[in-house]
TINUTOR-166905 format. One line per 5 residues: number of its first residue (from 1); for each residue x, y, z of N, C-alpha, C. Coordinates in pm, whole numbers, plus 50000, padded with zeros to 5 digits. Example, Ala and Ser with C-alpha at 12.3 -4.5 7.8 and 13.67 -1.06 7.14 Angstrom:
TINUTOR-166905
1) 51319/49431/50780/51230/49550/50780/51320/49670/50780 ~ 51285/49775/50708/51367/49894/50714/51290/50003/50787
END
This chain:
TINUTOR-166905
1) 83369/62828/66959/83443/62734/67044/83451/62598/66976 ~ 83576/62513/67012/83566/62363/66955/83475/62322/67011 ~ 83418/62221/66941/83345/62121/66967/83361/62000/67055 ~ 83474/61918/67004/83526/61840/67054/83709/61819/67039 ~ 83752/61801/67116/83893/61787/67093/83927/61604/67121
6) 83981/61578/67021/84057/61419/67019/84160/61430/67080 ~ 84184/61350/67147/84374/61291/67216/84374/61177/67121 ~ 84510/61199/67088/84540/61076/66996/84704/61030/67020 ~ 84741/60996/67153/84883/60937/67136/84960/60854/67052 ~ 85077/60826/66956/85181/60783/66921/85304/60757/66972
11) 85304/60622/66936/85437/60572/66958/85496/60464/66880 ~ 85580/60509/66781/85642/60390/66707/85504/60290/66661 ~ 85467/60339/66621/85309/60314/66506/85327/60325/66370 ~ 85457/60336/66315/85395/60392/66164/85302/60309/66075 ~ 85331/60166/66186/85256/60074/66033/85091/60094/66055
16) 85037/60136/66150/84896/60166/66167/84876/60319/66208 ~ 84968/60412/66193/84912/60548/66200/84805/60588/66054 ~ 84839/60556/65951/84785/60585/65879/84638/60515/65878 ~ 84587/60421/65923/84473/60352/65883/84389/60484/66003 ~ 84486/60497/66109/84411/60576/66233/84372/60750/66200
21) 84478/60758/66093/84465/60922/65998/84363/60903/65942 ~ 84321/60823/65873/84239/60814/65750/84070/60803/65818 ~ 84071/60732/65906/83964/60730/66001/83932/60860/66104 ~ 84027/60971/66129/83988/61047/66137/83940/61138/66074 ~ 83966/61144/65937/83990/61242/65802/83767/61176/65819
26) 83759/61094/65827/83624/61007/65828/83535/61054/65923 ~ 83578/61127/66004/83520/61205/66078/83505/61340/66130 ~ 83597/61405/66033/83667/61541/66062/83521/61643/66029 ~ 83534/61746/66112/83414/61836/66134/83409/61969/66179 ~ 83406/62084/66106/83478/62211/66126/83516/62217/66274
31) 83433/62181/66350/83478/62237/66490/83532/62164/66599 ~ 83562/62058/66514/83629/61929/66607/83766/61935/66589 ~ 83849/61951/66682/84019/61923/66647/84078/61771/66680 ~ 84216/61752/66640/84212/61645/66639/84412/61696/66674 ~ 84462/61619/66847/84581/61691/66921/84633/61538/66853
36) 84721/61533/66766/84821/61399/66762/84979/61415/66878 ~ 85033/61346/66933/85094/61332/67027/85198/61236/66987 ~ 85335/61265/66955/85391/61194/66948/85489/61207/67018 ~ 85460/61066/67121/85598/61035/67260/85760/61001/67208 ~ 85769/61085/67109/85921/61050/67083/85939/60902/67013
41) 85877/60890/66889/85856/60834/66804/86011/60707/66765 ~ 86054/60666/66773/86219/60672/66694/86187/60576/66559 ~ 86084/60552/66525/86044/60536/66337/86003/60637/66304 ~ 85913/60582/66198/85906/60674/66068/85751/60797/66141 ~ 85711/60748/66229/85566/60789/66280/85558/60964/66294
46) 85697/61048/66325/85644/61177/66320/85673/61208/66170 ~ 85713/61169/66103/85687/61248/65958/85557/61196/65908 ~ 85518/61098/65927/85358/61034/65911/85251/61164/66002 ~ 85284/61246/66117/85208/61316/66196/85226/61454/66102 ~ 85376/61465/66070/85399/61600/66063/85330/61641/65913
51) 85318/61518/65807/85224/61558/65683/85074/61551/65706 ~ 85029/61470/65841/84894/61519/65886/84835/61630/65925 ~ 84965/61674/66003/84927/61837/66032/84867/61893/65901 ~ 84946/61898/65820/84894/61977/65689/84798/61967/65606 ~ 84726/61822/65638/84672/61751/65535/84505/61740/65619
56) 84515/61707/65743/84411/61647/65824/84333/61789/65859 ~ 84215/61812/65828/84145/61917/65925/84102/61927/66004 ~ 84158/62037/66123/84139/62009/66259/84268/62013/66279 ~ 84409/61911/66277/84480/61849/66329/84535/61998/66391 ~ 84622/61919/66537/84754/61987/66563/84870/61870/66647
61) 84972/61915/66587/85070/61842/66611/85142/61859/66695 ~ 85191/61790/66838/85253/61823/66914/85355/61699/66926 ~ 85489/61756/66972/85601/61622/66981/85673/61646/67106 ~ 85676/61520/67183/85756/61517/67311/85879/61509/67270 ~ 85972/61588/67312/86143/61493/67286/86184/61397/67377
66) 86080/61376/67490/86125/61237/67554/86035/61192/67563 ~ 86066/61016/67570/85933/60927/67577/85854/60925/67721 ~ 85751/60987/67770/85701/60987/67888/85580/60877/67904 ~ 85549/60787/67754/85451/60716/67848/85311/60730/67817 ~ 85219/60664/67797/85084/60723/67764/84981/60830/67854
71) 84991/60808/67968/84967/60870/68054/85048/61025/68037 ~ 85110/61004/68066/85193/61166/68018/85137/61232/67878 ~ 85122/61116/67815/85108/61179/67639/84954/61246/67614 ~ 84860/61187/67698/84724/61237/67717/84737/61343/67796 ~ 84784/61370/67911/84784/61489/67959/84863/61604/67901
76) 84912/61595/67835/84959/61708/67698/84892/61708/67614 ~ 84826/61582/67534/84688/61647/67449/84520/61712/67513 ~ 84533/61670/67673/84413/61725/67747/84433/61891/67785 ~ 84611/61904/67820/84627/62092/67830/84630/62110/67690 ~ 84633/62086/67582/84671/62162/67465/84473/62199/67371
81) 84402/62098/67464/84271/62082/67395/84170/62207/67473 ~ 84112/62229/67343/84030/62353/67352/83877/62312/67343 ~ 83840/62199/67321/83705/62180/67301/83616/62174/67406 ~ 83495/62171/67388/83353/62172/67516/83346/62038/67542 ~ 83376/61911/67477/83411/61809/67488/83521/61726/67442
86) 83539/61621/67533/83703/61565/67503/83700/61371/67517 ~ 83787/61326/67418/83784/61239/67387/83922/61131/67374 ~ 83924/61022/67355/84037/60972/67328/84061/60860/67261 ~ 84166/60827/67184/84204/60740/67062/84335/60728/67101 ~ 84403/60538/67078/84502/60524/67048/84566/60532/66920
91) 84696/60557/66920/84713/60575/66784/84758/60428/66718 ~ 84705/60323/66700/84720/60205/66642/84548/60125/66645 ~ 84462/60213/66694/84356/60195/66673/84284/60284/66536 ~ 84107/60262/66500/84075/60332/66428/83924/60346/66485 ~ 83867/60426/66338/83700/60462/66368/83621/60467/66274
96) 83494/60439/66307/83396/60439/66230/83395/60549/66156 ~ 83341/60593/66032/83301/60711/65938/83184/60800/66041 ~ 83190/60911/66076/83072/60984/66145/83051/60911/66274 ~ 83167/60851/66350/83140/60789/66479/83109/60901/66588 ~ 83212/60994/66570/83223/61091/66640/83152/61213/66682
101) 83065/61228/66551/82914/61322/66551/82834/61264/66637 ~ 82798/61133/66608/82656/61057/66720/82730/61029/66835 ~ 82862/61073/66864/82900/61023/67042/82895/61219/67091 ~ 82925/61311/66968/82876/61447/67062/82725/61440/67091 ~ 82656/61411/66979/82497/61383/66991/82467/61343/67144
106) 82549/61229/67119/82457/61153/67283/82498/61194/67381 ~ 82617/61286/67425/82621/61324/67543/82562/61465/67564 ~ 82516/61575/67437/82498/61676/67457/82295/61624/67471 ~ 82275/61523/67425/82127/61523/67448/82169/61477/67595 ~ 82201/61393/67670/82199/61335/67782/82203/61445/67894
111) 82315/61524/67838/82355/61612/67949/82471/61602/68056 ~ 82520/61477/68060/82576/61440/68175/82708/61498/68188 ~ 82794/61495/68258/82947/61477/68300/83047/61348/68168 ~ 82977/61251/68177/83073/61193/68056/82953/61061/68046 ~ 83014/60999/67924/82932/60911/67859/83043/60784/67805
116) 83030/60697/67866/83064/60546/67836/82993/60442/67679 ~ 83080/60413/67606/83007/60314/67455/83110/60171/67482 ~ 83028/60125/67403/83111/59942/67356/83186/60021/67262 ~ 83277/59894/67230/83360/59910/67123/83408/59792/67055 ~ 83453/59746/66945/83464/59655/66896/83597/59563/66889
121) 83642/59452/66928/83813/59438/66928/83857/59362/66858 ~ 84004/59381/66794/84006/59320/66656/84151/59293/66683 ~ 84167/59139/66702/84286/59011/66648/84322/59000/66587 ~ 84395/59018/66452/84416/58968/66357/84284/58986/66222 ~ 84221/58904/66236/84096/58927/66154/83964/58896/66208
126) 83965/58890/66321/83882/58831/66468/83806/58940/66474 ~ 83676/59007/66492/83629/59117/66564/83516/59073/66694 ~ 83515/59138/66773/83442/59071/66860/83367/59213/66961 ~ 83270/59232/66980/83233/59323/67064/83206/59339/67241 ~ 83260/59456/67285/83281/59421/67396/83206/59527/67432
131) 83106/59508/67529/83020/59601/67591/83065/59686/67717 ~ 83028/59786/67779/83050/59836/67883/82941/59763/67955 ~ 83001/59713/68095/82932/59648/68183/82835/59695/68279 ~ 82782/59768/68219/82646/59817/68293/82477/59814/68183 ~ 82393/59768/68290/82239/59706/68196/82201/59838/68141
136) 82214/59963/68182/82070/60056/68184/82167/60132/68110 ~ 82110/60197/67923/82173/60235/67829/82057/60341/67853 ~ 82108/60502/67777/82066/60582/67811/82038/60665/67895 ~ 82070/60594/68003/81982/60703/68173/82078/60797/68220 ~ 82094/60873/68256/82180/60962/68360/82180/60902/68451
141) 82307/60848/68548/82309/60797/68626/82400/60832/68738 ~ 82399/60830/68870/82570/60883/68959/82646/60791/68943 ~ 82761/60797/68902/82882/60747/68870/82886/60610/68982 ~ 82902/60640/69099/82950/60659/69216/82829/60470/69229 ~ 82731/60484/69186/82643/60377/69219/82714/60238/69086
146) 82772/60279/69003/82775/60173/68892/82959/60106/68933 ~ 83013/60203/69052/83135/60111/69125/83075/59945/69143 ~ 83021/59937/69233/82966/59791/69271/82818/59704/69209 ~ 82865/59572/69224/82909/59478/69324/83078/59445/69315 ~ 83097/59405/69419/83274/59384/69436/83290/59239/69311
151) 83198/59145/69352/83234/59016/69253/83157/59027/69130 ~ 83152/59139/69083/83132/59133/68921/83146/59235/68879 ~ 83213/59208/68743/83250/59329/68676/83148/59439/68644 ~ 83250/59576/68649/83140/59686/68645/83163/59756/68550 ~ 83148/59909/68591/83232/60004/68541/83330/60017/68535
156) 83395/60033/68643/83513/60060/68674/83640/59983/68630 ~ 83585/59835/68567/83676/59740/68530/83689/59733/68364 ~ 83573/59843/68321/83591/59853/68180/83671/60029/68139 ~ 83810/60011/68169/83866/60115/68188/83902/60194/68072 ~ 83857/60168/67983/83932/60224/67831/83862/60381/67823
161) 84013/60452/67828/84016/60588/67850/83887/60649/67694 ~ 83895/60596/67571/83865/60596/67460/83722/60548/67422 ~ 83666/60501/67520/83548/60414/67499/83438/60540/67580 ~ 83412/60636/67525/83387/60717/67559/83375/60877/67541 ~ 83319/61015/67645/83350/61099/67596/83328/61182/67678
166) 83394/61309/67707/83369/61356/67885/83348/61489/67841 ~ 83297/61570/67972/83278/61706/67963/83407/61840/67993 ~ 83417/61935/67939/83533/62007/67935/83540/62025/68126 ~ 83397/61996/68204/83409/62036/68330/83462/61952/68405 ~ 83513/61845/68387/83605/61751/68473/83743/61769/68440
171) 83787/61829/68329/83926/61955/68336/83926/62020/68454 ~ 83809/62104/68396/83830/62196/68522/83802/62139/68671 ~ 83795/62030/68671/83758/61998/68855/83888/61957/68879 ~ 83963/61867/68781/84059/61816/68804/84071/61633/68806 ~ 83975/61654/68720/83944/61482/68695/83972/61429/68604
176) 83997/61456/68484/84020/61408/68380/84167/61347/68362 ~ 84302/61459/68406/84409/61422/68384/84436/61280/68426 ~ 84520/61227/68366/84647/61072/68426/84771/61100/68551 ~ 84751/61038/68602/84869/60995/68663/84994/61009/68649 ~ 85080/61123/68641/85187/61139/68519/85276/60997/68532
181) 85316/60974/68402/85464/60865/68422/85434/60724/68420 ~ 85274/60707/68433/85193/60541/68441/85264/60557/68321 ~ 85285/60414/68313/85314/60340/68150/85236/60233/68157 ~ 85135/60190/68204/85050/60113/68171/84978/60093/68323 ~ 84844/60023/68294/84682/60037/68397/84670/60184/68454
186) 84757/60242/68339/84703/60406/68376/84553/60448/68374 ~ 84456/60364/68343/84335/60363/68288/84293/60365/68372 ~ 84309/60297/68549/84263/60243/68628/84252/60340/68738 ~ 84340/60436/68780/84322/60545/68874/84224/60620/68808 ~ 84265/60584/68683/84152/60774/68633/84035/60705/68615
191) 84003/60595/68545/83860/60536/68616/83793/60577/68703 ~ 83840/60493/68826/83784/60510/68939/83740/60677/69019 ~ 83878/60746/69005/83831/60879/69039/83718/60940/68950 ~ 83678/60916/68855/83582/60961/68740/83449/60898/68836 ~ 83431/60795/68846/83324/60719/68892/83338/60774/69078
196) 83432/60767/69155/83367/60824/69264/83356/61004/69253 ~ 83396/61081/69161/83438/61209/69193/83286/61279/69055 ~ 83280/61233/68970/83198/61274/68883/83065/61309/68936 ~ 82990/61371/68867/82829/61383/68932/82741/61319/68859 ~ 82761/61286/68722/82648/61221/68673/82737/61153/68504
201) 82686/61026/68512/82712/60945/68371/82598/60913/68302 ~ 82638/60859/68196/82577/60700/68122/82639/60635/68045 ~ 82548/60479/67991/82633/60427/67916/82552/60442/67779 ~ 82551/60449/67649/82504/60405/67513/82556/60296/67459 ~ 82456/60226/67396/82558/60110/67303/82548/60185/67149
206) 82656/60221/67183/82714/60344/67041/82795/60200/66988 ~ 82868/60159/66898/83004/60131/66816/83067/60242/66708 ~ 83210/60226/66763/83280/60301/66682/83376/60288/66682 ~ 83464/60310/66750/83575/60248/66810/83643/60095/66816 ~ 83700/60070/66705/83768/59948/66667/83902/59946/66756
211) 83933/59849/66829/84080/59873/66920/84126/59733/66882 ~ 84249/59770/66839/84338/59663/66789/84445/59585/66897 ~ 84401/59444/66922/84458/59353/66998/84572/59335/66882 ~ 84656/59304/67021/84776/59153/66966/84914/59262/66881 ~ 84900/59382/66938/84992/59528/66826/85149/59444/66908
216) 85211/59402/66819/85375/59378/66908/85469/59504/66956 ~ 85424/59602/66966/85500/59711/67016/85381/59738/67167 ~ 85303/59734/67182/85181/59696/67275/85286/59668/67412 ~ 85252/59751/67510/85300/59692/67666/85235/59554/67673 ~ 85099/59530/67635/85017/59428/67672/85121/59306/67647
221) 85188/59317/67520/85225/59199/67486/85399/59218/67491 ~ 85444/59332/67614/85551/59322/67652/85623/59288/67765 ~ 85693/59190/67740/85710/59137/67959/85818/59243/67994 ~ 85832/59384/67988/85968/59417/68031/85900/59492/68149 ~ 85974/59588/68233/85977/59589/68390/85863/59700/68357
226) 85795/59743/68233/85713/59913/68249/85574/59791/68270 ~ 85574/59682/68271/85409/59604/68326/85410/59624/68457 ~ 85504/59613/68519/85490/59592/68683/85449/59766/68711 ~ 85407/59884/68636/85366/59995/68708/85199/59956/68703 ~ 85167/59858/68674/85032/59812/68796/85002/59802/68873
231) 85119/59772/68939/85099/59753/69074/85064/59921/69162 ~ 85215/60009/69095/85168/60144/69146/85044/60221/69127 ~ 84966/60193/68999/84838/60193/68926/84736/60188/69026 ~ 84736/60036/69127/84641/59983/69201/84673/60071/69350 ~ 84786/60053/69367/84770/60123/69506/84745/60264/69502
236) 84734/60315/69384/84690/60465/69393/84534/60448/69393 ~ 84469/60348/69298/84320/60354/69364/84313/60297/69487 ~ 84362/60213/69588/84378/60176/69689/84371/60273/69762 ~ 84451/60375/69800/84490/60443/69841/84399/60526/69862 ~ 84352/60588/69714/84264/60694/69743/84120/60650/69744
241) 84061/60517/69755/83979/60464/69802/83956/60478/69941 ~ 84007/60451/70002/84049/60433/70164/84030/60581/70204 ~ 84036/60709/70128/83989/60790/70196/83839/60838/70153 ~ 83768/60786/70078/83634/60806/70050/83535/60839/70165 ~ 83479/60890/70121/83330/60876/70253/83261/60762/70237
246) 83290/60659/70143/83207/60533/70145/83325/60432/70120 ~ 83441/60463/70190/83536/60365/70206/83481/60196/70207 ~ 83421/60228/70340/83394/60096/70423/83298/60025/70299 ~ 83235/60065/70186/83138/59964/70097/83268/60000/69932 ~ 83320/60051/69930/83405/60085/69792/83527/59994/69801
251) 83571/59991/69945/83718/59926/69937/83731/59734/69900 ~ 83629/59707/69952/83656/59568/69881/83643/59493/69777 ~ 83590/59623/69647/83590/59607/69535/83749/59640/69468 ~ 83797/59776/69507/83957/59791/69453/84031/59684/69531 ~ 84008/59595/69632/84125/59541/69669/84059/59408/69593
256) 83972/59386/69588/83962/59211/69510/84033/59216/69358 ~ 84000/59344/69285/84011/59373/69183/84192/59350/69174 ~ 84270/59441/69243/84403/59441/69287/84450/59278/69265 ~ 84337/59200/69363/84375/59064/69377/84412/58975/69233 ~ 84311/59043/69173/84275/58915/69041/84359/58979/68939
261) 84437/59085/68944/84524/59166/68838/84659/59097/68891 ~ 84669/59085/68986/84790/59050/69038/84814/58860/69016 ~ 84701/58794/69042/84675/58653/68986/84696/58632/68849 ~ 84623/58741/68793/84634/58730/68645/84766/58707/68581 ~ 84840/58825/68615/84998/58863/68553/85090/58722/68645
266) 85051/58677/68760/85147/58537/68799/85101/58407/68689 ~ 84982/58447/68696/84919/58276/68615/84978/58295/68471 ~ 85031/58413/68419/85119/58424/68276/85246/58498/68269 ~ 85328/58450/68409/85462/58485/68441/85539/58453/68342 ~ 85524/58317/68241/85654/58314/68187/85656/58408/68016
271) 85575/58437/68020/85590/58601/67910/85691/58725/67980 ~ 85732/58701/68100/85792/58811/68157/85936/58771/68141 ~ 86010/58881/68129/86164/58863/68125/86202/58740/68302 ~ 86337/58711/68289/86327/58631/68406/86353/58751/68535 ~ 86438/58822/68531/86429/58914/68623/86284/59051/68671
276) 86208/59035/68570/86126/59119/68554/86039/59044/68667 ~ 86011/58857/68609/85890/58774/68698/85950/58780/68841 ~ 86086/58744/68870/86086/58782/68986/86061/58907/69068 ~ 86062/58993/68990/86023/59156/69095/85874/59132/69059 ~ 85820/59072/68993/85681/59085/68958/85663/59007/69125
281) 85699/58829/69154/85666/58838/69283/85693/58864/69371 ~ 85796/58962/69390/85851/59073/69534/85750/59162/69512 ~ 85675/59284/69447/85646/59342/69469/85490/59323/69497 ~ 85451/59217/69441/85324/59186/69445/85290/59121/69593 ~ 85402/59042/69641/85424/58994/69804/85405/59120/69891
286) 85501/59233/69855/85476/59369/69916/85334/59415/69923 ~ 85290/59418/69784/85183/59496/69761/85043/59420/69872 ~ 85087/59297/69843/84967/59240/69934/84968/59254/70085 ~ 85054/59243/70138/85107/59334/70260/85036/59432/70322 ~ 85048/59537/70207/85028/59666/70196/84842/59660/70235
291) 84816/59602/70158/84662/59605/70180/84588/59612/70317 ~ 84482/59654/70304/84380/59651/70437/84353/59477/70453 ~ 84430/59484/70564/84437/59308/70591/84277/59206/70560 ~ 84225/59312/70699/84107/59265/70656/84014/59242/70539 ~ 84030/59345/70507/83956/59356/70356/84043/59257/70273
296) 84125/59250/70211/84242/59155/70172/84178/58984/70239 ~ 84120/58964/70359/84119/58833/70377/83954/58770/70329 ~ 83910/58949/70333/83711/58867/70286/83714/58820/70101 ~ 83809/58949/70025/83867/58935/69919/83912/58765/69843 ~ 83992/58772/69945/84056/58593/69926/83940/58488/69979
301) 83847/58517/70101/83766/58429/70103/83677/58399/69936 ~ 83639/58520/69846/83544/58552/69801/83580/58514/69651 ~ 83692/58484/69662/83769/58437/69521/83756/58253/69533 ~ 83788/58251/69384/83752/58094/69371/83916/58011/69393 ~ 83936/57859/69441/84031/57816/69502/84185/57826/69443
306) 84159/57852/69331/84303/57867/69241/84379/57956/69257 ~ 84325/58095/69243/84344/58202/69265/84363/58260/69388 ~ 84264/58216/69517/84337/58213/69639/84413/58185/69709 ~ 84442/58042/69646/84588/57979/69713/84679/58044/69620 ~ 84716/58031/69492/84847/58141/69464/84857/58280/69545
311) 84764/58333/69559/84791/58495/69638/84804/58433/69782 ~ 84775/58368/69854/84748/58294/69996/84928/58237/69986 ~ 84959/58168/69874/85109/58165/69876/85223/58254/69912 ~ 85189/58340/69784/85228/58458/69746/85267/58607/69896 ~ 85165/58595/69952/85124/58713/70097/85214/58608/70182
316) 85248/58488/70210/85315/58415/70272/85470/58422/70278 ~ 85518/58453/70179/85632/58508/70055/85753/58592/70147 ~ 85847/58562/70226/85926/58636/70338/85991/58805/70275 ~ 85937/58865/70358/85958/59006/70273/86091/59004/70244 ~ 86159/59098/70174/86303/59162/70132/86368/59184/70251
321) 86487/59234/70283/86572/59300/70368/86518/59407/70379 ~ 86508/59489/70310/86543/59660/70264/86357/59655/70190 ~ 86322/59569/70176/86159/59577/70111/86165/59611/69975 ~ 86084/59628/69884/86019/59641/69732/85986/59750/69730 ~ 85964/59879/69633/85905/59925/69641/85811/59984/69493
326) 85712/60003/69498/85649/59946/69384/85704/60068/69269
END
């Protein structure tokens, strides 16, 4: 049986597919495969995949003929993957030499359901390390306890699908897949369901995983209308928060969280196209709406004054005719 299977999505990468080939070639291991994914490339990036196939051991090559999105592109390398464990890489990121041996190591000694690492992030020539936000390295732990506190970051807010490494049995429960069609904070539903639905984690401070800020083909650093599927992002953990058995202590962490994502993207509106910022504040007026009022008003009490009065504006905001819909 594989060992481990990589997801590795592409998209119009060629100028960093190769640093991300070569770093796998750095880790390649008879029984590890490695699914490259390319979302309908329109550079040079699938002939860069299609001489990996041949070249990389392990590899297999799969190509969308339409662009579906990262979320889509992982759930075609998660059905196509055969391994006992599963993993994930962007394709404009890279990796350590033998990163990938000591992250099967630590979850097959641990035992758990999946296993959370830091990773390192790199600007330009900047590197800087960013930890997963939880104290206790090593332990088996329930997922489900490292959701809260609502006012500080946790787990759940360190969402990187990649920073990490899961068991083939959250396939089979039905946990692992994305959201089809997210084009971005796709990270954020499958988070959370991982952490309330899983049975047991941890975190290691492994490094390996170099993730490259500041990529100009990057949603991050694109204002066009595929940012605003955050909003649909949030109300799907919203949503399926609200039906938990521990609703009443879980929900005012996804809705503060909601709050300060939604603050965030207004307080750096003018990166957005001009028609884009305006649906950014229709839908975000909606979205706040939408919320469990109450919860929504302890939220805004619990936030600091800047940030409450823009959303306190914002929820004030006279709905549409016909309404938004996210």
């Amino acid at each position: 049986m594989v060992k481990l299977s990589v997801i590795v999505p592409f998209y119009n990468v060629q100028q960093y597919a190769p640093d991300t080939l070569k770093s796998l070639r750095a880790n390649a291991r008879q029984d590890f495969e490695f699914i490259l994914v390319d979302d309908c490339s329109r550079d040079e990036t699938p002939d860069i995949l299609a001489r990996a196939e041949r070249e990389l051991p392990g590899a297999v090559y799969v190509r969308h003929e339409k662009n579906g999105g990262l979320a889509t592109a992982r759930n075609t390398g998660i059905d196509a993957a055969r391994g006992e464990y599963l993993t994930f890489l962007d394709g404009d990121d890279w990796l350590a030499p033998g990163y990938y041996e000591q992250l099967v190591s630590s979850i097959e000694d641990l035992g758990c359901d999946f296993v959370r690492t830091d990773h390192v992030q790199c600007t330009a020539r900047a590197r800087t390390v960013h930890r997963v936000p939880h104290g206790r390295r090593g332990v088996v732990l329930n997922p489900r306890d490292a959701i809260l506190p609502s006012d500080r970051s946790t787990s759940v807010d360190y969402a990187y699908a990649w920073a990490g490494v899961y068991h083939r049995r959250l396939v089979d429960r039905g946990l692992l897949h994305f959201t089809d069609g997210l084009r971005t904070a796709e990270d954020r539903p499958w988070i959370w369901k991982l952490h309330r639905e899983a049975e047991s984690f941890a975190t290691v401070g492994l490094l390996g995983v170099f993730y490259r800020r500041g990529v100009a083909s990057s949603l991050t650093q694109i204002g066009d209308v595929r940012q605003l599927d955050f909003i649909r992002a949030f109300d799907q953990v919203v949503a399926e928060t609200a039906e938990d058995r521990n609703a009443e202590k879980l929900l005012p962490k996804a809705v503060r969280t909601y709050c300060a994502i939604i603050s965030h993207h207004l307080g750096s509106i003018e990166r957005f196209e001009p028609a884009v910022a305006r649906k950014l504040k229709s839908m975000s007026a909606v979205a706040l709406r939408r919320m469990p009022q109450a919860v929504l008003d302890e939220a805004l009490d619990s936030m600091d004054v800047q940030r409450a009065t823009r959303l306190r504006r914002l929820r004030r905001r006279p709905a549409p005719a016909a309404g938004v819909a996210a």
